[in-house]
VEXDREN-2710 file (C-alpha; in Angstrom, 1 decimal):
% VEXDREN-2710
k/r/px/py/pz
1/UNK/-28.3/-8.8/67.8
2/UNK/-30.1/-6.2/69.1
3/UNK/-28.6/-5.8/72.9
4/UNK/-30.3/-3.5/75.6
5/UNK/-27.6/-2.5/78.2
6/UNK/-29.1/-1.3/81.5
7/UNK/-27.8/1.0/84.2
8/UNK/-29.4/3.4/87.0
9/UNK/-26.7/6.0/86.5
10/UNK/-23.5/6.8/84.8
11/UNK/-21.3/7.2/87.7
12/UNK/-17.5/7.0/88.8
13/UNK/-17.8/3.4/89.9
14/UNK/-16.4/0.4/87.9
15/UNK/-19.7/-1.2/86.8
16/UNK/-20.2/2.1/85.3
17/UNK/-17.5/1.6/83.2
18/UNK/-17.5/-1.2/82.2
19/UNK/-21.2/-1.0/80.9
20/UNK/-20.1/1.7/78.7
21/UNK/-16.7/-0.5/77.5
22/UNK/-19.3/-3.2/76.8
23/UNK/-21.8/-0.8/75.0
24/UNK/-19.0/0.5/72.7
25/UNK/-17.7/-3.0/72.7
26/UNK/-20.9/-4.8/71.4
27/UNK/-21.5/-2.0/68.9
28/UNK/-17.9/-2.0/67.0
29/UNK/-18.5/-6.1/67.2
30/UNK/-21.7/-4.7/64.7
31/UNK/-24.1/-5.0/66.8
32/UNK/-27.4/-2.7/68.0
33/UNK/-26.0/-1.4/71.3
34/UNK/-29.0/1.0/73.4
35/UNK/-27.7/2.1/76.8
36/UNK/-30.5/2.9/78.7
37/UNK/-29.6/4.6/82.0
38/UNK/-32.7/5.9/84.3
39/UNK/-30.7/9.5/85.9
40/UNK/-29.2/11.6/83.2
41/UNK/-25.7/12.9/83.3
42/UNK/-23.2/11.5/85.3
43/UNK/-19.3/11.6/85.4
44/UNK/-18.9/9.0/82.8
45/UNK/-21.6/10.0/80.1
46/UNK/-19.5/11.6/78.2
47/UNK/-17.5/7.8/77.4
48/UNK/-20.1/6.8/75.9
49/UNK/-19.7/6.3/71.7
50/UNK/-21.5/8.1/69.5
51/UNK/-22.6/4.9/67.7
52/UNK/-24.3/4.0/71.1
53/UNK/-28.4/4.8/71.6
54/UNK/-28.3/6.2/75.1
55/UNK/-31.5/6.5/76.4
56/UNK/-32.7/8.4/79.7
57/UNK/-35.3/7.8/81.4
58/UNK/-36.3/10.4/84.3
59/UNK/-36.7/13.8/82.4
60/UNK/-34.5/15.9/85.3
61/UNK/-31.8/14.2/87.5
62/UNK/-34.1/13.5/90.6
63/UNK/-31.1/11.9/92.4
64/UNK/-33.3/8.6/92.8
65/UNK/-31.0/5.9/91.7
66/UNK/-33.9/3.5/91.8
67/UNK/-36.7/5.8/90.0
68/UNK/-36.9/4.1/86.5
69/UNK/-40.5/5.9/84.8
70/UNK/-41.6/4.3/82.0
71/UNK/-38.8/1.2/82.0
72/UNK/-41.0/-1.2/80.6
73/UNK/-42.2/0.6/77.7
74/UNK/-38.8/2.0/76.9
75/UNK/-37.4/-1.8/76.5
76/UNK/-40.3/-2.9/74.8
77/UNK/-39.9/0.4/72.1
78/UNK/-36.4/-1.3/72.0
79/UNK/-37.4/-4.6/71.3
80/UNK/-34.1/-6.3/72.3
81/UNK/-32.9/-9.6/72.0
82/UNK/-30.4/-9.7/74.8
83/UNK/-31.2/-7.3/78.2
84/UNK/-28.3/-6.8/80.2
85/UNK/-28.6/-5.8/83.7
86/UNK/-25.8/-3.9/85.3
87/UNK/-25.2/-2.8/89.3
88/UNK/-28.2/-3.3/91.9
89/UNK/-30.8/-1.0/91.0
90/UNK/-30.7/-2.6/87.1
91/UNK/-31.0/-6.0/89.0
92/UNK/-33.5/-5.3/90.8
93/UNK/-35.6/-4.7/87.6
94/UNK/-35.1/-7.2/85.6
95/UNK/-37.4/-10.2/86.9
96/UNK/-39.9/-7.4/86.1
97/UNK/-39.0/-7.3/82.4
98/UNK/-38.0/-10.9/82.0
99/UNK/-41.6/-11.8/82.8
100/UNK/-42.8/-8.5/80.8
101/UNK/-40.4/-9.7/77.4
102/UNK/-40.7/-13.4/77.8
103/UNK/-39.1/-13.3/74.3
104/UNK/-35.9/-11.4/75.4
105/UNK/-33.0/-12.6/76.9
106/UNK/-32.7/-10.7/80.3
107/UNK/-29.0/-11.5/81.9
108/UNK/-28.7/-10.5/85.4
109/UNK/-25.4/-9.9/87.1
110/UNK/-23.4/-10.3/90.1
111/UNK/-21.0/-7.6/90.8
112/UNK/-21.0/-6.8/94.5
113/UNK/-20.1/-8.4/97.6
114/UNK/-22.8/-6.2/99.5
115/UNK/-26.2/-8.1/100.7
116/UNK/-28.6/-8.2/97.9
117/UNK/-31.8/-6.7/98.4
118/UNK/-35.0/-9.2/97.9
119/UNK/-36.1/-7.6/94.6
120/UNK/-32.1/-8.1/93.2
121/UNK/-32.5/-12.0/94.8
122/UNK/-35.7/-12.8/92.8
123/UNK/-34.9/-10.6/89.1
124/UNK/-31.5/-13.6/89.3
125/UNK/-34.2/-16.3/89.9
126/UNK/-36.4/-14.6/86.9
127/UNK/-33.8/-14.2/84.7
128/UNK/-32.8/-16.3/81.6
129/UNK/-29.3/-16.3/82.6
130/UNK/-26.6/-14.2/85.0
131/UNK/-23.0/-13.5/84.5
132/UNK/-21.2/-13.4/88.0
133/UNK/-17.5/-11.1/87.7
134/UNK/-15.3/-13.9/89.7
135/UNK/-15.9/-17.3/90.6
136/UNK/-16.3/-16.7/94.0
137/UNK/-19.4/-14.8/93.6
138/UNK/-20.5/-18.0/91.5
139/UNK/-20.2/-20.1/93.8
140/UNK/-21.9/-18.1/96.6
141/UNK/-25.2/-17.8/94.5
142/UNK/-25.0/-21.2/94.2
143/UNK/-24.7/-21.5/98.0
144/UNK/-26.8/-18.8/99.3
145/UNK/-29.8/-19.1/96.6
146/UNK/-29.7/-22.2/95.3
147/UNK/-29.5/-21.5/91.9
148/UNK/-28.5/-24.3/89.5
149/UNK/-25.0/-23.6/88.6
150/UNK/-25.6/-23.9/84.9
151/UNK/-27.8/-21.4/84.9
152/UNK/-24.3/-18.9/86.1
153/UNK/-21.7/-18.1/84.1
154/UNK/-18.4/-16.4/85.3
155/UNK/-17.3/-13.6/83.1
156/UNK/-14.7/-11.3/84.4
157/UNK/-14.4/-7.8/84.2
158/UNK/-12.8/-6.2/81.2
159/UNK/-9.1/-3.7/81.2
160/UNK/-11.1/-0.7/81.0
161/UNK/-7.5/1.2/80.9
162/UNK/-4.7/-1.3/79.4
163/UNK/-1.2/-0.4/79.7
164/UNK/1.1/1.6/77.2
165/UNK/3.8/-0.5/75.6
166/UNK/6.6/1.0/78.0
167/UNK/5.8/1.3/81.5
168/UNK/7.8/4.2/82.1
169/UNK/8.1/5.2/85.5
170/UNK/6.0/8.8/85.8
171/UNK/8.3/10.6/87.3
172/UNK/6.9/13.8/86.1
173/UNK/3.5/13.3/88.2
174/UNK/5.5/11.7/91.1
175/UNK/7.8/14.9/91.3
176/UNK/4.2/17.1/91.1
177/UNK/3.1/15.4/94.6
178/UNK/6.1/16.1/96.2
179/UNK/7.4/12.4/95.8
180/UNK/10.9/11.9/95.2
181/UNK/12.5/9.2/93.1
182/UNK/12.8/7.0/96.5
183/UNK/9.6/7.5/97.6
184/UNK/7.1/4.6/97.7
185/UNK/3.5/5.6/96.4
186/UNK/0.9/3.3/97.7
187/UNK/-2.1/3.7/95.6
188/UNK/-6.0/3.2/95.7
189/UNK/-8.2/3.7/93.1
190/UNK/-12.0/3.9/94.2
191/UNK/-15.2/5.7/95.0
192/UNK/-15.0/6.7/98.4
193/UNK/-18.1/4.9/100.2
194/UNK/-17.9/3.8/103.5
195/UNK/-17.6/-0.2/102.3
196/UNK/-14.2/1.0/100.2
197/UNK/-12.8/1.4/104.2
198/UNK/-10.2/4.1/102.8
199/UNK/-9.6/5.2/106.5
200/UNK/-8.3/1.6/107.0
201/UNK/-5.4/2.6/104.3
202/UNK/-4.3/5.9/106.1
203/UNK/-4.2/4.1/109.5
204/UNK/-2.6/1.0/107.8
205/UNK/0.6/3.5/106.4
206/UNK/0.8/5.5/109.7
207/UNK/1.8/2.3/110.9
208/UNK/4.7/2.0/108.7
209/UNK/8.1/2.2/110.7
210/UNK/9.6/5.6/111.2
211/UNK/11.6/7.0/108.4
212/UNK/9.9/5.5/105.7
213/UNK/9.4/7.2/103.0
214/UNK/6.0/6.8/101.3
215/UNK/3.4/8.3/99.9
216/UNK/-0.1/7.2/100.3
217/UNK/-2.2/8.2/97.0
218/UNK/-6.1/8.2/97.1
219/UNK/-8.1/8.4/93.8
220/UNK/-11.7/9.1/93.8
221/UNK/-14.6/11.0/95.3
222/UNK/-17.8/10.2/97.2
223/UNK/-19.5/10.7/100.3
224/UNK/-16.6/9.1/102.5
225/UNK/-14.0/11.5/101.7
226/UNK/-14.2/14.0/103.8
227/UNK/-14.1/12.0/106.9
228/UNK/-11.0/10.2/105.3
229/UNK/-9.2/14.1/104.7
230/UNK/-10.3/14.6/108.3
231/UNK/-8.7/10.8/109.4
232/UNK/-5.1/12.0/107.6
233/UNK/-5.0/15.6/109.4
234/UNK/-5.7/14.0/112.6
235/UNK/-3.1/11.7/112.2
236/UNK/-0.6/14.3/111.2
237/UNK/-0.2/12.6/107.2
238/UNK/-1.8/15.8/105.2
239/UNK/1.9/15.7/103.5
240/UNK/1.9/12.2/102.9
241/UNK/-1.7/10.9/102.1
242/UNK/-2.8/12.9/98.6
243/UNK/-6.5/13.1/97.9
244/UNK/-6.6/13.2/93.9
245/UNK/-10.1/13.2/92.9
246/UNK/-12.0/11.7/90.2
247/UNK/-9.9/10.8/87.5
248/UNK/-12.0/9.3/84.1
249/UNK/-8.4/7.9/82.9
250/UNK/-6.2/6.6/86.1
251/UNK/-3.5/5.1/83.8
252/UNK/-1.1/8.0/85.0
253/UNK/-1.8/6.8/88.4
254/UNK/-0.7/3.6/87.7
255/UNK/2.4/4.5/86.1
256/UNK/3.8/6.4/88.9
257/UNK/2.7/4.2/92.0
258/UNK/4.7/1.2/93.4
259/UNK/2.1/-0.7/95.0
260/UNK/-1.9/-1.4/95.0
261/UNK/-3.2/-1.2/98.2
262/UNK/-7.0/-1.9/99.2
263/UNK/-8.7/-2.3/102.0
264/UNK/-12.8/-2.8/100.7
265/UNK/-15.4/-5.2/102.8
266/UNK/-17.5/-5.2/100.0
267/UNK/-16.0/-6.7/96.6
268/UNK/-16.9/-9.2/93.7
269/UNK/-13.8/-8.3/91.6
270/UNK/-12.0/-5.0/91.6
271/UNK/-11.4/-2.9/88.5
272/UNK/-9.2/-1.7/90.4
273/UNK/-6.4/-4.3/91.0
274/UNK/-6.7/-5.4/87.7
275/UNK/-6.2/-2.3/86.2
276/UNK/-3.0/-2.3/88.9
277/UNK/-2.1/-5.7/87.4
278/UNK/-1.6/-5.1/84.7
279/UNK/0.1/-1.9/84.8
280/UNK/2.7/-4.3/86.7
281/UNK/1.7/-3.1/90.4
282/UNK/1.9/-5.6/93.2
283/UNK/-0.9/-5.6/96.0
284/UNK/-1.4/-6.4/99.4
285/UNK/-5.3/-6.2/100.3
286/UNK/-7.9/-7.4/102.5
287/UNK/-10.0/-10.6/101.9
288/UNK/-13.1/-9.8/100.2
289/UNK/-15.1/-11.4/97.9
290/UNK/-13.4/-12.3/94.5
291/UNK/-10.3/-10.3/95.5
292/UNK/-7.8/-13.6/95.2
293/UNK/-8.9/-13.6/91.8
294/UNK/-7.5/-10.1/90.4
295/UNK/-4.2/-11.3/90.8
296/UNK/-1.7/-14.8/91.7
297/UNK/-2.3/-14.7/95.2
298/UNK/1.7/-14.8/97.0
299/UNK/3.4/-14.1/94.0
300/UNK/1.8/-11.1/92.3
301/UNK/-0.1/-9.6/95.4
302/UNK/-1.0/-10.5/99.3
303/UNK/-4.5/-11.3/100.7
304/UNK/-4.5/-10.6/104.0
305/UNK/-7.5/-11.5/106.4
306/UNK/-9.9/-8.9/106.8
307/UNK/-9.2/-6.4/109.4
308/UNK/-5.7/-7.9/110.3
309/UNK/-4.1/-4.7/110.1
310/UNK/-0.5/-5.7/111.7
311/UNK/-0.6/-8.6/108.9
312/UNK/-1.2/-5.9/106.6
313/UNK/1.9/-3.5/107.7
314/UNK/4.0/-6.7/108.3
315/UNK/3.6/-7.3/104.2
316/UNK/3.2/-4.1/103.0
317/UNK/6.6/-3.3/104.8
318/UNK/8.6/-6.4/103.3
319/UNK/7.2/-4.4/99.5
320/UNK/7.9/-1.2/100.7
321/UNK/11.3/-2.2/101.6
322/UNK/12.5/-4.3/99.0
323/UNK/12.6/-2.8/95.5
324/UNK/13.9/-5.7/93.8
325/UNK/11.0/-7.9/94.9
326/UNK/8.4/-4.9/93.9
327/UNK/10.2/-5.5/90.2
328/UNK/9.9/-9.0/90.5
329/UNK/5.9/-8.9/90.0
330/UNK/5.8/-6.8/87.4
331/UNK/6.0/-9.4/84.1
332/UNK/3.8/-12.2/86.1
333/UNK/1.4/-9.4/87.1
334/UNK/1.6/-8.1/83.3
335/UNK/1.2/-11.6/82.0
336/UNK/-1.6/-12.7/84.4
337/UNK/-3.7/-9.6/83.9
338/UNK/-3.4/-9.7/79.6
339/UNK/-4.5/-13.2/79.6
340/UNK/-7.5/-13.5/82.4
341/UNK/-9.3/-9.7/81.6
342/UNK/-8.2/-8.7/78.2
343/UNK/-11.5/-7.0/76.5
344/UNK/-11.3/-8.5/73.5
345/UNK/-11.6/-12.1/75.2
346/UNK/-14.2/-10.6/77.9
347/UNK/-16.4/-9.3/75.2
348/UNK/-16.3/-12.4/73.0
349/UNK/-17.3/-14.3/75.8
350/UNK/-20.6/-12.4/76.2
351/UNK/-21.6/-12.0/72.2
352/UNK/-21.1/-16.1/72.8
353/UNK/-23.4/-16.3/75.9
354/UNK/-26.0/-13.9/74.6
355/UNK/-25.6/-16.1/71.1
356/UNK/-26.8/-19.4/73.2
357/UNK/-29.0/-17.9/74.9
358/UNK/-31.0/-16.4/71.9
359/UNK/-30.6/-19.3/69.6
360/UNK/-31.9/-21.8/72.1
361/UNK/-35.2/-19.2/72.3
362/UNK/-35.4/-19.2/68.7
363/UNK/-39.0/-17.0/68.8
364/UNK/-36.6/-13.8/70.4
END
């Protein structure tokens, strides 16, 4: 198959990777794999395999995530079987080339809890097909545009970043931050946007009891953060709450933190806590969309109801305090994580939906 993948920009953000894990993906599976972003550059461009056409579309980066000249004649250069549309500005184009390539398979997807703009709302009605990331978002499609439910297929997101075979304790990066071997390092891995709420996690662990000892470890950039640095100074945590940047591999992270902590209003399934999962983490988060699905809700991590932040502390505490039930999660999380988003089983799943989908339009 000849498989288009489509992106605005190649970005920190977990759609962003995993378009690229897919794009390598489909390629090694032996397949023709174009990546086809519309703003060149980007902190994750340089993941993507050189096996893997990567096509730009605006000649300068104009910072216009939707500004996408010449779309339709780049796809139609490509002729693809398959069109696969990834994030919101993608969406938003793909009705457009669903009724430009009637031929092609153009698969929408679902991969935000945000409101969907009316372009994003009628490319999923165009579309042959979408592939929603939890069944939560499913079934809210269902509900809120009346889409036939066969027409929505729930593929999850893919371990971008699987564990080593030992998980190790890093104490080496732990020691680096100033954490000692008693200290409890809360961690969130995320783009700072406003919806990711990482304020909520630094007001959420200043409300930890006194004498606690924990660390509160922020990964990530984006427009957010520096109110967030501000947030921690005000309350007196600079010591205690780490901003650590970008990081294009967080595995290191992972290995050194005790417990995933998130506190987004906007979700469909979080790279994230899956990524935490399976490096053997427990959470306690907010609701959001699809979150109850990144983990086994009261044994392996904690939904708490959105903006319940002494529900939060309550839990979070009972972790923080208890080592032995922190170690309990770890094999269930392992366990749970390998067999819901292993890559191998992710990426088989889509070959087999864009395989339906093209044999059952036999003239693509």
């Amino acid at each position: 198959m000849k498989i288009l993948v489509l992106q605005d920009h190649l970005r920190s953000g977990g759609t962003e990777r995993q378009s690229i894990l897919l794009a390598n993906a489909f390629v090694a599976a032996g397949h023709s794999a174009t990546l086809l972003t519309f703003r060149p550059g980007g902190a994750l461009a340089g993941t993507v395999q050189p096996a893997v056409v990567h096509r730009v579309l605006q000649p300068f980066d104009t910072g216009l995530d939707w500004f996408a000249p010449g779309l339709l004649r780049a796809v139609r250069a490509g002729t693809p079987d398959v069109v696969l549309c990834m994030g919101r500005m993608a969406n938003c184009y793909g009705g457009r080339i669903q009724r430009a390539l009637p031929s092609a398979a153009v698969v929408g997807t679902l991969r935000t809890g945000k409101p969907l703009p009316w372009l994003f709302r009628r490319s999923l009605r165009a579309a042959r097909h979408i592939a929603a990331n939890s069944q939560e978002a499913r079934t809210n499609l269902v509900a809120q545009l009346g889409l036939p439910a066969d027409k929505i297929s729930v593929l999850y997101n893919s371990l971008v970043f699987p564990p080593a075979a030992s998980l190790a304790r890093n104490e080496v990066l732990r020691a680096a931050q100033g954490a000692s071997p008693g200290t409890v390092v809360l961690l969130c891995v995320a783009m700072f946007r406003p919806e990711k709420n990482q304020r909520e996690l630094v007001e959420v662990a200043a409300a930890l009891p006194a004498g606690t000892d924990w660390q509160l470890w922020l990964a990530g950039d984006g427009p957010a953060r520096a109110a967030c640095e501000r947030l921690a100074a005000v309350r007196g945590l600079s010591g205690r709450v780490r901003f650590l940047g970008f990081h294009r591999d967080p595995s290191p992270l992972y290995s050194a933190a005790d417990v995933a902590v998130h506190a987004s209003r906007s979700e469909s399934l979080s790279n994230f806590l899956i990524e935490a999962q399976a490096h053997g983490l427990p959470a306690v988060v907010y609701a959001a969309q699809g979150i109850g699905e990144c983990f086994l809700p009261g044994q392996t991590g904690w939904v708490i109801p959105a903006g319940d932040r002494a529900g939060f502390v309550t839990r979070l505490q009972a972790l923080v305090a208890d080592p032995a039930a922190r170690r309990a999660c770890t094999a269930p999380a392992q366990a749970h994580a390998r067999a819901t988003f292993d890559a191998g089983r992710q990426i088989a799943a889509y070959l087999d939906l864009f395989a339906r989908l093209t044999q059952n339009h036999p003239s693509s």
